[in-house]
PDB file with one MODEL, atoms N, CA, C and O in Angstrom:
MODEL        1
ATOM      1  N   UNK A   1     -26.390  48.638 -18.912  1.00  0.00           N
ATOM      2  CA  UNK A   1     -25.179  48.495 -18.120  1.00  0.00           C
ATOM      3  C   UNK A   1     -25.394  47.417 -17.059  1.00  0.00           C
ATOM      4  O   UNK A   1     -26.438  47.307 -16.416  1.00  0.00           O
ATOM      5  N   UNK A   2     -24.344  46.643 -16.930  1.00  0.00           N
ATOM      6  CA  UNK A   2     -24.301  45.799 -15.562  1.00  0.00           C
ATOM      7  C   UNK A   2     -24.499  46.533 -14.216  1.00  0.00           C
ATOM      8  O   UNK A   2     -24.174  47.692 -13.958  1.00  0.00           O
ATOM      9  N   UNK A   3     -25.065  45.676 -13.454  1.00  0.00           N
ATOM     10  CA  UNK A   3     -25.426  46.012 -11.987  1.00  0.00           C
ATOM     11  C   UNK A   3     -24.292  45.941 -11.088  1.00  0.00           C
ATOM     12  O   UNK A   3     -23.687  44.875 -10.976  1.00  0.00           O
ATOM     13  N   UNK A   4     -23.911  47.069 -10.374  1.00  0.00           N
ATOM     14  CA  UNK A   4     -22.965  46.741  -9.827  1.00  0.00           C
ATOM     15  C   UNK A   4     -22.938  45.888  -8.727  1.00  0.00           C
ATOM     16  O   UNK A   4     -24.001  45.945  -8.108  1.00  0.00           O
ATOM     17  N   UNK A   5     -21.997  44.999  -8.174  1.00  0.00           N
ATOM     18  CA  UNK A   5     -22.493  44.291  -7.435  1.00  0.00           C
ATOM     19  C   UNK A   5     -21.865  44.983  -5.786  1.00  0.00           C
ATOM     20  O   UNK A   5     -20.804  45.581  -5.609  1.00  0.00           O
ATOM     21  N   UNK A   6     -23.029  44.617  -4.662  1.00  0.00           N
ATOM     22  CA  UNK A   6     -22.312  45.506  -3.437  1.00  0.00           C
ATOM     23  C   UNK A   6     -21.612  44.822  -2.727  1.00  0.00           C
ATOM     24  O   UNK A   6     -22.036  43.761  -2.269  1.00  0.00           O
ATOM     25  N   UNK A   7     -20.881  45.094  -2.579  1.00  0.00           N
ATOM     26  CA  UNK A   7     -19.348  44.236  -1.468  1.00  0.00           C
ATOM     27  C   UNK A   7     -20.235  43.461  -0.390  1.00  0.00           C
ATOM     28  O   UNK A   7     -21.280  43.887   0.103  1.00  0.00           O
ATOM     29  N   UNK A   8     -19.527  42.071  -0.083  1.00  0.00           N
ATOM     30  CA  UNK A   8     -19.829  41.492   0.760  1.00  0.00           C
ATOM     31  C   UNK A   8     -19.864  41.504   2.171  1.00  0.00           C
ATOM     32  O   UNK A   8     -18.683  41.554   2.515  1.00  0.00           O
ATOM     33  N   UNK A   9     -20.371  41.491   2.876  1.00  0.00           N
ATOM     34  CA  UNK A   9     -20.121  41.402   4.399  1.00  0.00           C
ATOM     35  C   UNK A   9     -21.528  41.918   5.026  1.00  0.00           C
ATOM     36  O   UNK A   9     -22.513  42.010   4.292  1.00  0.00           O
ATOM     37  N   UNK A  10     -21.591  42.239   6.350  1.00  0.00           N
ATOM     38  CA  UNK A  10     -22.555  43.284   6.967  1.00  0.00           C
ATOM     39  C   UNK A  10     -22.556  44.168   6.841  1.00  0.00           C
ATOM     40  O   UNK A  10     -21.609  44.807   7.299  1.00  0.00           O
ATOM     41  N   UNK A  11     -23.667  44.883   6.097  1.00  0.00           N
ATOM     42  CA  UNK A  11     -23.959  46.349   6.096  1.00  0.00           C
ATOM     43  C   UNK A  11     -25.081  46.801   7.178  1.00  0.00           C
ATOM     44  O   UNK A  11     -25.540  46.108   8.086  1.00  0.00           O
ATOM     45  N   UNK A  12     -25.393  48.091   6.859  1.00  0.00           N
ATOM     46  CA  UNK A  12     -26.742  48.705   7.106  1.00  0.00           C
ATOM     47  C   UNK A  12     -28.113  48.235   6.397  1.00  0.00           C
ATOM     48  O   UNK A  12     -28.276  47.868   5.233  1.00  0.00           O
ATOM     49  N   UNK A  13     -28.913  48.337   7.290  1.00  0.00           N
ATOM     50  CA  UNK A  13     -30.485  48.156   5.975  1.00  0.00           C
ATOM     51  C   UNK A  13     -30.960  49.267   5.563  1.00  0.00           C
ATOM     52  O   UNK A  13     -30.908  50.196   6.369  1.00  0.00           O
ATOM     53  N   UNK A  14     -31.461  49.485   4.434  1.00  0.00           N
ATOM     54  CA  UNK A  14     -31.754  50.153   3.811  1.00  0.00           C
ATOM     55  C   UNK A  14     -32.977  51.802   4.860  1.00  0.00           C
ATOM     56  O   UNK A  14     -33.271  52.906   4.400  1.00  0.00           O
ATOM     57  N   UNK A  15     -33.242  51.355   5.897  1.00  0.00           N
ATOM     58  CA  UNK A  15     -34.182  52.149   7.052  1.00  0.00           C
ATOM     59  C   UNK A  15     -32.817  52.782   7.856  1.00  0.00           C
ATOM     60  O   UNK A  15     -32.831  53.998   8.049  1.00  0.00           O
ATOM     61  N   UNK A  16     -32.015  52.251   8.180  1.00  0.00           N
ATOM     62  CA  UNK A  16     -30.166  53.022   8.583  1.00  0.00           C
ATOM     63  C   UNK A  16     -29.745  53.557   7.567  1.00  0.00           C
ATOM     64  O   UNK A  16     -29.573  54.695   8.002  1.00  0.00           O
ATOM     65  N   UNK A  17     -29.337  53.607   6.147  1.00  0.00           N
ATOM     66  CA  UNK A  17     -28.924  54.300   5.675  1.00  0.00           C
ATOM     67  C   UNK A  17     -30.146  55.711   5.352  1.00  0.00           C
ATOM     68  O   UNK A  17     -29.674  56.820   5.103  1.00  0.00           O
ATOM     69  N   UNK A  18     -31.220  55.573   5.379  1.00  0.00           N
ATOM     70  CA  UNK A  18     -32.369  56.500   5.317  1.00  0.00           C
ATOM     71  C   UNK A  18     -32.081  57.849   6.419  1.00  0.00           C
ATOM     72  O   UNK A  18     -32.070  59.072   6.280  1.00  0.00           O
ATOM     73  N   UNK A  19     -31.849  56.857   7.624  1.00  0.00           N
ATOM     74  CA  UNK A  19     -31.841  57.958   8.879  1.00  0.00           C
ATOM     75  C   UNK A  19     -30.535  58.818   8.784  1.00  0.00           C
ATOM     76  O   UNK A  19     -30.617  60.046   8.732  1.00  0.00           O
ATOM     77  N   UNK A  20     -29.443  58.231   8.763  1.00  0.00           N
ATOM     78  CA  UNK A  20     -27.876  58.859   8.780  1.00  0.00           C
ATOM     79  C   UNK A  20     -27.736  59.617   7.751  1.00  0.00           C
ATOM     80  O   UNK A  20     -26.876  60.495   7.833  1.00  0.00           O
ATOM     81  N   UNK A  21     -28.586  59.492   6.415  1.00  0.00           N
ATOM     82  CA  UNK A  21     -28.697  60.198   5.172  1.00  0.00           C
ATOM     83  C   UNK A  21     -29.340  61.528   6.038  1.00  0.00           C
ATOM     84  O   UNK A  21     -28.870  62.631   6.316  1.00  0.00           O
ATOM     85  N   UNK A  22     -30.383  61.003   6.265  1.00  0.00           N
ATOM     86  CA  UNK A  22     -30.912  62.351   6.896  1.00  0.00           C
ATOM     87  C   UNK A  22     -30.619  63.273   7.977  1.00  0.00           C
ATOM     88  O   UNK A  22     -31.194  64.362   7.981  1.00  0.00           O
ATOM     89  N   UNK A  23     -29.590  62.896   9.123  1.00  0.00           N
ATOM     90  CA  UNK A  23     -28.354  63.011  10.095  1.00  0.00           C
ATOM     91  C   UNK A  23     -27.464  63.980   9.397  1.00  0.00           C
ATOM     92  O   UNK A  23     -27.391  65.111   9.877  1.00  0.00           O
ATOM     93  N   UNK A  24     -26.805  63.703   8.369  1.00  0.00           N
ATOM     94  CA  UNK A  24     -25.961  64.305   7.765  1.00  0.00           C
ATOM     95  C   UNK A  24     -26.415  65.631   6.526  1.00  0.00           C
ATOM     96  O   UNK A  24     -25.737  66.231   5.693  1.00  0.00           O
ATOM     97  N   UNK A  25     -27.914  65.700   6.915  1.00  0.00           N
ATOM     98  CA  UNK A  25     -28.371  66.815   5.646  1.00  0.00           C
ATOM     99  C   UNK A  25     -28.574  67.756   6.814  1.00  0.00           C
ATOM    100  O   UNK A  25     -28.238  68.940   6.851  1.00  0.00           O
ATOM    101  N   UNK A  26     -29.246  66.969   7.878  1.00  0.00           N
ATOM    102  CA  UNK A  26     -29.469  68.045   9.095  1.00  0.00           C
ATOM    103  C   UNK A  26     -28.272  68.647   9.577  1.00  0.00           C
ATOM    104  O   UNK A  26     -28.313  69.750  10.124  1.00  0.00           O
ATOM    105  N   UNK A  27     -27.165  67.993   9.416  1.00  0.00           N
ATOM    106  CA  UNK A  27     -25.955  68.667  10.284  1.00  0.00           C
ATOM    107  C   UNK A  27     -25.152  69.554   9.048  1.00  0.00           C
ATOM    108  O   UNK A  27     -24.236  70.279   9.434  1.00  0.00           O
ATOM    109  N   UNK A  28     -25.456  69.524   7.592  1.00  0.00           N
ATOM    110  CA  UNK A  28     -25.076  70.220   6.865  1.00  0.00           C
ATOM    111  C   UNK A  28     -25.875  72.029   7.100  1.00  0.00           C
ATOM    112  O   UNK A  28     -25.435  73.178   7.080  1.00  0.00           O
ATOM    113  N   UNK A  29     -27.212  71.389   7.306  1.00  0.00           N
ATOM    114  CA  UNK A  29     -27.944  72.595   7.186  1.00  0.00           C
ATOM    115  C   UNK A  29     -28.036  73.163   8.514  1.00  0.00           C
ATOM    116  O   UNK A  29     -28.643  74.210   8.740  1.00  0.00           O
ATOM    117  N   UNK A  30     -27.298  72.319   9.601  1.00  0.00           N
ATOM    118  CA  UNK A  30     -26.884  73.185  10.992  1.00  0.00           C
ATOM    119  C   UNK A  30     -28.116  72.916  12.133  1.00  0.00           C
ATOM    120  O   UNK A  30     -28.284  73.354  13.271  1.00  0.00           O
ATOM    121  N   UNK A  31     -28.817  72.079  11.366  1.00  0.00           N
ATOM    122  CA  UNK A  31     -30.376  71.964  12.824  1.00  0.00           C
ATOM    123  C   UNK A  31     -29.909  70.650  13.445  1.00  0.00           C
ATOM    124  O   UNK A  31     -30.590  70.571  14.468  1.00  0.00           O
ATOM    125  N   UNK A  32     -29.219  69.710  13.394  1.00  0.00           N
ATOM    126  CA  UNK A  32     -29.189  68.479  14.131  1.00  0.00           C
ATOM    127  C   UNK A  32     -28.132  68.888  15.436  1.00  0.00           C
ATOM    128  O   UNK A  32     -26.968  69.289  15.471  1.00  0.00           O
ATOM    129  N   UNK A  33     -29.293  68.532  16.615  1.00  0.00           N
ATOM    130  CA  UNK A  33     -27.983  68.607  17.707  1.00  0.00           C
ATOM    131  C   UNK A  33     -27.960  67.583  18.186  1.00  0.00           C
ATOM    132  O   UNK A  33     -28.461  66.572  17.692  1.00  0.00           O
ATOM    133  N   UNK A  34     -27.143  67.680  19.654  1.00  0.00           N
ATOM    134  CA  UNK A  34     -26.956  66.509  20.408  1.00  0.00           C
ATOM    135  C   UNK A  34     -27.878  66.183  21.616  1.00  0.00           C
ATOM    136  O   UNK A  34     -27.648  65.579  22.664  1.00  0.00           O
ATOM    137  N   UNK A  35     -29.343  66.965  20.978  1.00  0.00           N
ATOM    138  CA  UNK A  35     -30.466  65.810  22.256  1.00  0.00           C
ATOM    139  C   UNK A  35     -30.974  65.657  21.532  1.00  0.00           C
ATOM    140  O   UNK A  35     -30.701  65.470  20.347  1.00  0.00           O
ATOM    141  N   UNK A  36     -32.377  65.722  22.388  1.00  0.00           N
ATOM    142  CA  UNK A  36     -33.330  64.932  21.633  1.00  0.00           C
ATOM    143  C   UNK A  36     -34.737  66.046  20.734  1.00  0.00           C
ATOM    144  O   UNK A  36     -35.551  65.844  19.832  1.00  0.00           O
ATOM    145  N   UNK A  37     -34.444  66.981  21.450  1.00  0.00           N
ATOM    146  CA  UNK A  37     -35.418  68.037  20.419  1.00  0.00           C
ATOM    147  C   UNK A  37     -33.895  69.022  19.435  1.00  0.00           C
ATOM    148  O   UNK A  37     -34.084  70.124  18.919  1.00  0.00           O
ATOM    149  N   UNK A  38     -32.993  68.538  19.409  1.00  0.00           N
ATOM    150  CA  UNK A  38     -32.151  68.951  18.735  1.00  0.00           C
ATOM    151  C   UNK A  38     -31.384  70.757  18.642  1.00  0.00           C
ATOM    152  O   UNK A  38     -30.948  71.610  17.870  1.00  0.00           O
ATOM    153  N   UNK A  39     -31.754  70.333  20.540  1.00  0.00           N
ATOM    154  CA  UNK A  39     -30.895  72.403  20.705  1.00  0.00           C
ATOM    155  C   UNK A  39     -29.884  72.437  21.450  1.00  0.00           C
ATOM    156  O   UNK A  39     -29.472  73.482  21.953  1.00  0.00           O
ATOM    157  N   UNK A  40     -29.397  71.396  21.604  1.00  0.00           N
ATOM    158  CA  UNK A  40     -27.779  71.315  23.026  1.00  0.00           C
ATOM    159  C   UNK A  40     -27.121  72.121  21.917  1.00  0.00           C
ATOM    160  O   UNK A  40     -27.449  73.097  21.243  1.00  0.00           O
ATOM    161  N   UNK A  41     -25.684  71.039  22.025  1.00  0.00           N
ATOM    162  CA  UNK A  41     -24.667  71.416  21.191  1.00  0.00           C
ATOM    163  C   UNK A  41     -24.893  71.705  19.617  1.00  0.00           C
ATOM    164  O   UNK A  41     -25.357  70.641  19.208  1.00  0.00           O
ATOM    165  N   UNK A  42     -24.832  72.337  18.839  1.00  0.00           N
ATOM    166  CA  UNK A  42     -25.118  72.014  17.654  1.00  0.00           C
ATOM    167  C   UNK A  42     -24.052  70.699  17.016  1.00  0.00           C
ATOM    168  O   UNK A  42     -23.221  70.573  17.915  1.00  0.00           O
ATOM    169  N   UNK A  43     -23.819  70.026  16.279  1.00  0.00           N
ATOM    170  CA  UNK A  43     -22.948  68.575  15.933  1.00  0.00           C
ATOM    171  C   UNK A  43     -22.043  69.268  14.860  1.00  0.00           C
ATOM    172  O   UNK A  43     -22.552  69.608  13.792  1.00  0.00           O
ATOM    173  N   UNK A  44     -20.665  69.497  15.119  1.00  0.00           N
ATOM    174  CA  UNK A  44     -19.403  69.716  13.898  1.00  0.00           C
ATOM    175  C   UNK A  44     -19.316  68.553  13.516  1.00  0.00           C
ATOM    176  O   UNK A  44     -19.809  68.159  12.459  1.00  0.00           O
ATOM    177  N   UNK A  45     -18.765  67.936  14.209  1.00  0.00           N
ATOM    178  CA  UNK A  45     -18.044  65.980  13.482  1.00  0.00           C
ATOM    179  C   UNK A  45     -18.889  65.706  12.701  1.00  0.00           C
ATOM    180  O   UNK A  45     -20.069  66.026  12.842  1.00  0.00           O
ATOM    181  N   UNK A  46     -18.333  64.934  11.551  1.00  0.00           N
ATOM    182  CA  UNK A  46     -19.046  64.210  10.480  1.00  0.00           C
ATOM    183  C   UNK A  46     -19.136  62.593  11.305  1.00  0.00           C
ATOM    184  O   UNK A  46     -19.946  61.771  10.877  1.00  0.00           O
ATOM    185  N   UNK A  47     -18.651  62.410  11.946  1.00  0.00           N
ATOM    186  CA  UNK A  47     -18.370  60.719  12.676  1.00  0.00           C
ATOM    187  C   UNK A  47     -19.625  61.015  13.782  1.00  0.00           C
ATOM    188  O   UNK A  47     -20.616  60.287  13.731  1.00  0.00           O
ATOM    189  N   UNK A  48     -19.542  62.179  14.848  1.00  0.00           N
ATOM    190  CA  UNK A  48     -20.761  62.739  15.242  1.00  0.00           C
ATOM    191  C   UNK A  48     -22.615  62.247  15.217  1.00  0.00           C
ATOM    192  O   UNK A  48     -23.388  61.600  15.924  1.00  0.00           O
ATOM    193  N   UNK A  49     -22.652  63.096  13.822  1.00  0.00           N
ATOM    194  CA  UNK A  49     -24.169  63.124  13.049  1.00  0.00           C
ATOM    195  C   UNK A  49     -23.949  61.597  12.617  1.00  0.00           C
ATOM    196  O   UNK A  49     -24.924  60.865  12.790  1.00  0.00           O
ATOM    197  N   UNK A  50     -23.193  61.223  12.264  1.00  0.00           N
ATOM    198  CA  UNK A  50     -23.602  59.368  11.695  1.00  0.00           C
ATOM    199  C   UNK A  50     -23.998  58.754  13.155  1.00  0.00           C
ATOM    200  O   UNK A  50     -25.136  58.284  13.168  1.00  0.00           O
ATOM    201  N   UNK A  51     -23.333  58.672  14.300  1.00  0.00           N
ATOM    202  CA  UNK A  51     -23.550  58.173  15.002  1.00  0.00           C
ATOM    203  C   UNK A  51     -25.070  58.073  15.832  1.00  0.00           C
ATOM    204  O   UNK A  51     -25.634  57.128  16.385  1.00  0.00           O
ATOM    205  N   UNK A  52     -25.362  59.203  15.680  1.00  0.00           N
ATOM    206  CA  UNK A  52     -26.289  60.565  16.278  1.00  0.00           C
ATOM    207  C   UNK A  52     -27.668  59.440  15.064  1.00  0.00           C
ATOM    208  O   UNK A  52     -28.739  58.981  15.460  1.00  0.00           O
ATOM    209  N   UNK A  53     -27.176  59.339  13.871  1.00  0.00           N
ATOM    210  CA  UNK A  53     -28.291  58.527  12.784  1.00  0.00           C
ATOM    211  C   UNK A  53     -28.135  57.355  13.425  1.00  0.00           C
ATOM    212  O   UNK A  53     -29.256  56.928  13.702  1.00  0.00           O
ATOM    213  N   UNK A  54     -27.544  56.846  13.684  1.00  0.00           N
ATOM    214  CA  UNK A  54     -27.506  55.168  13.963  1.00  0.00           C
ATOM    215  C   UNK A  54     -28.136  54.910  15.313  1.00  0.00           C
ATOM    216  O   UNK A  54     -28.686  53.856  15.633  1.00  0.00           O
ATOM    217  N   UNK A  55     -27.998  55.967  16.059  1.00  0.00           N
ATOM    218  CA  UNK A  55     -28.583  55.355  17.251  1.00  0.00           C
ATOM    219  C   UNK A  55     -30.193  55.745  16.616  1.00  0.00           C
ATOM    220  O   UNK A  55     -31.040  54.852  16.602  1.00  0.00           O
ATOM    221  N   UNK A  56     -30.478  56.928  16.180  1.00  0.00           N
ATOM    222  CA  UNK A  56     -31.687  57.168  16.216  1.00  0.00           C
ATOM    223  C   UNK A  56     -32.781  55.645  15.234  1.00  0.00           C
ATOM    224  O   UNK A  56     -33.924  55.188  15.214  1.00  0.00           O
ATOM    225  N   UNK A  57     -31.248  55.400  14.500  1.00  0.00           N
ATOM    226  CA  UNK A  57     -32.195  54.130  13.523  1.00  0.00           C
ATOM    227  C   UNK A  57     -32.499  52.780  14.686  1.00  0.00           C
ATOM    228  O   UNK A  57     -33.508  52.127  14.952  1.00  0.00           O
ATOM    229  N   UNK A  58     -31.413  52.765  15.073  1.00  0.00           N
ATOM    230  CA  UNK A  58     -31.572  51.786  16.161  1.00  0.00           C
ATOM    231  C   UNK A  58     -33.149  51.827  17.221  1.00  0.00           C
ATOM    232  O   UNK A  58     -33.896  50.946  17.647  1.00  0.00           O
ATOM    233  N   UNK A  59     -33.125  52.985  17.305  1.00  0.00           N
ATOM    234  CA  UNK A  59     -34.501  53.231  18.470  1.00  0.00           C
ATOM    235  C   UNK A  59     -35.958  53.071  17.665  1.00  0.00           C
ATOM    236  O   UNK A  59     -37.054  52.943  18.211  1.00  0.00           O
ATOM    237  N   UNK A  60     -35.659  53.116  16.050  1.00  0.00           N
ATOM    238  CA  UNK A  60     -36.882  53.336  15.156  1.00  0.00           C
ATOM    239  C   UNK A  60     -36.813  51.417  14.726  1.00  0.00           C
ATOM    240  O   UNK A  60     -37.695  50.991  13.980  1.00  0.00           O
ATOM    241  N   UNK A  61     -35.984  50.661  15.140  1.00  0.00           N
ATOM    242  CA  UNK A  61     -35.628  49.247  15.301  1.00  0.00           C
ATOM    243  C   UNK A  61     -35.369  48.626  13.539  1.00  0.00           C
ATOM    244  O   UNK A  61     -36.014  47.776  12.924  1.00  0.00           O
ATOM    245  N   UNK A  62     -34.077  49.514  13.072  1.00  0.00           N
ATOM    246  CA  UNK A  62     -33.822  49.518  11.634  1.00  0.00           C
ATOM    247  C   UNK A  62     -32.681  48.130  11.649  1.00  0.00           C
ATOM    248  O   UNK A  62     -32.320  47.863  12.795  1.00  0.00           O
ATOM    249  N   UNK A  63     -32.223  47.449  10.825  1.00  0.00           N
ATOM    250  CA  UNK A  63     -31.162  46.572  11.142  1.00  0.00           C
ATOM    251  C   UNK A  63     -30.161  47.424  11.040  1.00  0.00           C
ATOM    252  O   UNK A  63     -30.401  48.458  10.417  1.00  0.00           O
ATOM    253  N   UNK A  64     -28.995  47.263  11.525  1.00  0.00           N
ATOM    254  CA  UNK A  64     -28.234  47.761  12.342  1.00  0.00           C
ATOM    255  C   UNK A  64     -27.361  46.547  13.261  1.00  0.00           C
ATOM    256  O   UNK A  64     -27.837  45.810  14.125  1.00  0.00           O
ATOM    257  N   UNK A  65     -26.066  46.599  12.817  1.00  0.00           N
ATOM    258  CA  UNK A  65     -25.170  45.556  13.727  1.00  0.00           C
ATOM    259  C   UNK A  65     -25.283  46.423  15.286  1.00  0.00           C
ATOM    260  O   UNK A  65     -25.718  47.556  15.494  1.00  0.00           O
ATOM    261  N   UNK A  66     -24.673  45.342  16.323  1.00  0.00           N
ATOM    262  CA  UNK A  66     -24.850  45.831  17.867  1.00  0.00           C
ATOM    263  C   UNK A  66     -23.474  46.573  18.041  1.00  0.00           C
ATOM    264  O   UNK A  66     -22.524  46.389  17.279  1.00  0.00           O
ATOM    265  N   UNK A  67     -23.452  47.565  19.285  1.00  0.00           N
ATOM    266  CA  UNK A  67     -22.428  48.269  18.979  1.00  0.00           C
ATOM    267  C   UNK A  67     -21.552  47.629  19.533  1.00  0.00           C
ATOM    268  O   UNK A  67     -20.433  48.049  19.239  1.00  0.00           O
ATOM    269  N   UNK A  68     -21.565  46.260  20.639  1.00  0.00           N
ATOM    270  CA  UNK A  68     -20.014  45.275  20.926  1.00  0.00           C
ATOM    271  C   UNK A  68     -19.475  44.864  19.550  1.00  0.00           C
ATOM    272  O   UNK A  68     -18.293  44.923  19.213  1.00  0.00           O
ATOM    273  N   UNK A  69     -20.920  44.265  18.496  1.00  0.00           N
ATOM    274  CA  UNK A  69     -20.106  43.953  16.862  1.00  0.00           C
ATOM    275  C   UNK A  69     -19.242  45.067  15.960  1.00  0.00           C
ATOM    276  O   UNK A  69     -18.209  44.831  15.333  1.00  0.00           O
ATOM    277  N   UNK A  70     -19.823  46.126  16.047  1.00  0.00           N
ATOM    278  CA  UNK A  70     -18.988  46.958  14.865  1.00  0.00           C
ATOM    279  C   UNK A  70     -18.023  47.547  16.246  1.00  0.00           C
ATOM    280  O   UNK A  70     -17.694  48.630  15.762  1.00  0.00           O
ATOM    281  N   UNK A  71     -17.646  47.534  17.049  1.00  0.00           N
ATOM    282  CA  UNK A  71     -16.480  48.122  17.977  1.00  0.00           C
ATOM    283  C   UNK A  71     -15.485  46.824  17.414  1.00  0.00           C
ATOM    284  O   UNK A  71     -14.326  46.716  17.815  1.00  0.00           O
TER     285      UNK A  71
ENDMDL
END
């Protein structure tokens, strides 16, 4: 089969989609919160836990657009 090809523009790198993947398994399975050892709030929003991944990819220095670019 042909390769699909991925839409053009700026994405994530492949170390951001890793973390937010993992953001969103944690907030399925209810352990991701909103600090930093993960016991404040527990995270409902799905927009939330992505964000919650992106910063954390950002701090692990993953590519990642700046947040004045994707605003």
């Amino acid at each position: 089969m042909a390769q699909r090809k991925r839409p053009s523009g700026r994405g994530y790198g492949k170390g951001a989609r890793k973390t937010v993947a993992s953001a969103m398994r944690r907030k399925k399975n209810g352990t991701l919160g909103s600090d930093k050892r993960g016991e404040a709030g527990k995270v409902k929003s799905r927009n939330q836990a992505i964000a919650i991944g992106l910063s954390q990819a950002r701090k692990k220095g993953a590519k990642i657009r700046s947040k004045r670019e994707a605003a």
